[in-house]
C-alpha positions as CSV (number, residue, x, y, z in Angstrom):
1,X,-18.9,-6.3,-17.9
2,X,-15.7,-4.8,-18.8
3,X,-12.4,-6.1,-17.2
4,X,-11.8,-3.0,-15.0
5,X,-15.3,-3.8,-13.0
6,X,-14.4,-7.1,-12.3
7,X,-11.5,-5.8,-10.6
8,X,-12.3,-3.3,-9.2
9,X,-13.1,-4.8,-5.7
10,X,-8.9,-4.9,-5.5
11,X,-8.8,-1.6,-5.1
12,X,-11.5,-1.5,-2.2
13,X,-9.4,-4.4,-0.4
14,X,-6.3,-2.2,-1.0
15,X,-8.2,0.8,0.9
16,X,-9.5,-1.5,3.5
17,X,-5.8,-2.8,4.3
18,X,-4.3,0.8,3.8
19,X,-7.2,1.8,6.1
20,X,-6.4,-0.8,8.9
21,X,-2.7,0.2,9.0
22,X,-3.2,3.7,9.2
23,X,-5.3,3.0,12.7
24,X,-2.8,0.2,13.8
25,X,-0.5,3.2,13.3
26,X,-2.7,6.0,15.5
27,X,-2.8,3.2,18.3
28,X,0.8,2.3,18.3
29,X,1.1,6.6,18.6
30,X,2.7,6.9,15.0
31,X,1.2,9.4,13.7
32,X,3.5,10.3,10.5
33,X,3.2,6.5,9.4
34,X,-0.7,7.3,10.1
35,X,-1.1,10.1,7.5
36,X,0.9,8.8,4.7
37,X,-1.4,5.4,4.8
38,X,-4.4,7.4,5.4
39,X,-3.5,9.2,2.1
40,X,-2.3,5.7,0.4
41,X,-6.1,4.9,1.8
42,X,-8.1,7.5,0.2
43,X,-5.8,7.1,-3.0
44,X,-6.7,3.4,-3.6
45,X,-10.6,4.6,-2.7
46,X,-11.0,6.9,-5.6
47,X,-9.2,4.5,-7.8
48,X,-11.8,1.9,-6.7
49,X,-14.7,4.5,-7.9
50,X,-13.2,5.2,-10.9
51,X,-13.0,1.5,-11.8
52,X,-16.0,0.9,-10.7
53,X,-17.6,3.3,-12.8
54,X,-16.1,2.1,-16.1
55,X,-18.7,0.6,-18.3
C-alpha cells in the first residue's frame, strides 16, 4: 500500500467537515458561504478518489 492510500481518508474527513459547514451555513440562511464550502466539499471529494485510487 502506497503512502497516498493510507491517507487518503484525510481527504474524505476534509469533505465531511466542508460538507457539515456548508449546511450549518444553509440553516443559519447564508447561502454565499454555503456554495463556496459546498464547492471546497466536492473539491476535497474527488481528491479523496483520486488518492484512493493510487496503487
Amino acid at each position: 500500500m502506497r503512502m497516498f492510500q493510507k491517507t487518503a481518508w484525510i481527504w474524505f474527513l476534509g469533505f465531511a467537515a466542508w460538507l457539515a459547514d456548508a449546511l450549518l451555513s444553509l440553516r443559519l440562511h447564508n447561502i454565499l458561504h454555503a456554495r463556496l464550502a459546498l464547492m471546497i466539499a466536492i473539491v476535497f471529494f474527488t481528491a479523496g478518489l483520486f488518492y484512493r485510487r493510487q496503487t
